[in-house]
C-alpha positions as CSV (number, residue, x, y, z in Angstrom):
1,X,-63.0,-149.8,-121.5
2,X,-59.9,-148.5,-123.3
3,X,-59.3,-151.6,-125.1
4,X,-62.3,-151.6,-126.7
5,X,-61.2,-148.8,-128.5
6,X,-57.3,-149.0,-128.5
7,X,-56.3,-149.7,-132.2
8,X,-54.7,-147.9,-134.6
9,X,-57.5,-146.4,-136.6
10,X,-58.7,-144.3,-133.3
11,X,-55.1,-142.3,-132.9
12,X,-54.7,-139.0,-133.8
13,X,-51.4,-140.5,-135.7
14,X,-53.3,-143.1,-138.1
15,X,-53.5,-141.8,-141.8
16,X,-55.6,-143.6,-144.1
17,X,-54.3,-142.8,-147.9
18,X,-54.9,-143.8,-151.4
19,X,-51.5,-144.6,-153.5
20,X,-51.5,-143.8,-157.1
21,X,-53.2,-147.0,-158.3
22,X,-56.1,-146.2,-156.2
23,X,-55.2,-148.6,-153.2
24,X,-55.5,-147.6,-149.7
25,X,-52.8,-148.1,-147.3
26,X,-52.7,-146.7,-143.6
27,X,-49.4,-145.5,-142.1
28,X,-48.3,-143.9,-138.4
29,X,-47.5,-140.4,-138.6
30,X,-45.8,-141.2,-135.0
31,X,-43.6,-144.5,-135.7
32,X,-43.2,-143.8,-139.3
33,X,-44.3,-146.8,-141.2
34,X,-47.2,-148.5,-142.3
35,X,-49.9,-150.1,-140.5
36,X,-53.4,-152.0,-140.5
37,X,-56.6,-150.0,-138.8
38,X,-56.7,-152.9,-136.4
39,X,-53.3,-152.9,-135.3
40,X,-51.8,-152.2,-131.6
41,X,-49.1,-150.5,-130.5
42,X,-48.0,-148.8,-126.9
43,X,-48.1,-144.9,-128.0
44,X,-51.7,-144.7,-128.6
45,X,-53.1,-141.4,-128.7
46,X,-57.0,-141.3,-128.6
47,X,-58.5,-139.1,-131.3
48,X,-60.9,-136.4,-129.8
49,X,-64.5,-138.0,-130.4
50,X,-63.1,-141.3,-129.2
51,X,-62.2,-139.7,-125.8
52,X,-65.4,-138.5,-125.5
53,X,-67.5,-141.6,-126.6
54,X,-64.9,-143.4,-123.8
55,X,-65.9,-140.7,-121.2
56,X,-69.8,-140.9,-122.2
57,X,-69.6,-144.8,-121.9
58,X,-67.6,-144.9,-118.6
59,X,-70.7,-142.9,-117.2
């Protein structure tokens, strides 16, 4: 079930942002650079209400 859910955009380290120009680009407050939503990586930390929808789903 947790790879369902295991990408980027459900860590607690994923930061969605806007530059200047009004583009949006997503960076890892944990590894330092930037990222994609979709991405995977090793250190993934669930965010809170993705625990629990993981937790409501296992049963």
């Amino acid at each position: 079930m947790e790879n369902e859910y295991h990408v980027c955009a459900t860590c607690i380290y994923f930061k969605a942002l806007r530059n200047e120009k009004g583009n949006m680009y997503y960076t890892c407050e944990r590894l330092g650079y930037e990222t994609k939503p979709h991405y995977r990586f090793n250190c993934w930390t669930p965010k809170e209400h993705v625990i629990k929808l993981m937790k409501k789903r296992r049963g």
